[in-house]
N, C-alpha and C positions, 0 to 999 in steps of 0.2 A: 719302214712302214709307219711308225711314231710318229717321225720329222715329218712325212707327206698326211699324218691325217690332222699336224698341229698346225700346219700352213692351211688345211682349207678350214679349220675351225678360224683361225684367225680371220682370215679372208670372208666369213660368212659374218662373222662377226663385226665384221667393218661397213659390208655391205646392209645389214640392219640398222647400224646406226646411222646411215643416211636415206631409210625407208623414208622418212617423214618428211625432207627435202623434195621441193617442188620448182618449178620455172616461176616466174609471178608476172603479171600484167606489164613489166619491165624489162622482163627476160632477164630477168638475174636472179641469182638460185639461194633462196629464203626455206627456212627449214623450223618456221612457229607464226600462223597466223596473228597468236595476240600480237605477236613481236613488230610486223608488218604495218598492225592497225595502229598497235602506237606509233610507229615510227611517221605513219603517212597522215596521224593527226596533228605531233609535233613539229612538222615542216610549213613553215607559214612566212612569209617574207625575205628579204636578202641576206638577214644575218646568219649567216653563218653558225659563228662560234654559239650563238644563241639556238638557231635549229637545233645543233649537237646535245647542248644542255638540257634540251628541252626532251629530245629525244631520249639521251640519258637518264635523266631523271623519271620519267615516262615507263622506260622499259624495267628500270628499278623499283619504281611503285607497284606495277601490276605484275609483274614477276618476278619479281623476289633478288636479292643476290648482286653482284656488282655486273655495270657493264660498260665497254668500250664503246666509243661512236668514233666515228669520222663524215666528216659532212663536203665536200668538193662544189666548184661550179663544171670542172669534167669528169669525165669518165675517167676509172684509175684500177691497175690491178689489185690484188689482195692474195694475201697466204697467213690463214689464221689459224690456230687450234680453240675451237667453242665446247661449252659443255651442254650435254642433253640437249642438241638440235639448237640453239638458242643463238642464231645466228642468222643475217637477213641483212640484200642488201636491194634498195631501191632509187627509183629514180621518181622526182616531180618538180615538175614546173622548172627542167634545166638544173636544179638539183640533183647529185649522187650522195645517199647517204649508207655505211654502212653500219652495223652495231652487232655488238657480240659480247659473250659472256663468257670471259678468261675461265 
């Protein structure tokens, strides 16, 4: 009885932590609006590596803490671990950008 009520605590547990996780205008699954607005005000011309730092730097200033980016011109899987929802991945203008917070 232990083991079965420590399995569904875990499990409800898990399930909370991605209450705040949503689809986004992209169809891909972002889980902190400021995170979204930086990331889709830092995306602005071809560069790349540049989007990323911008993005970076962005999601660092307004919220706190270190974060990972990845910037593509396709579409690309992901398997991340984020902390407190802080994790978001979008698309513009043929842009895929993701960012998260190890």
């Amino acid at each position: 009885m232990r083991s079965f009520c420590l399995l569904v605590c875990l499990v409800s547990a898990a399930v909370l932590a991605q209450d705040n996780c949503y689809i986004n205008d992209s169809g891909f699954t972002c889980c902190n609006k400021e995170l979204e607005a930086a990331m889709k005000g830092a995306m602005a011309g071809d560069d790349l590596l540049g989007a990323a730092d911008s993005i970076q730097k962005g999601a660092e200033g307004s919220l706190g803490g270190k974060f990972e980016t990845v910037v593509a011109l396709d579409d690309f899987a992901y398997k991340s671990h984020f902390k407190e929802g802080k994790s978001c991945k979008i698309e513009k203008n043929g842009q895929y950008a993701l960012a998260w917070q190890p």
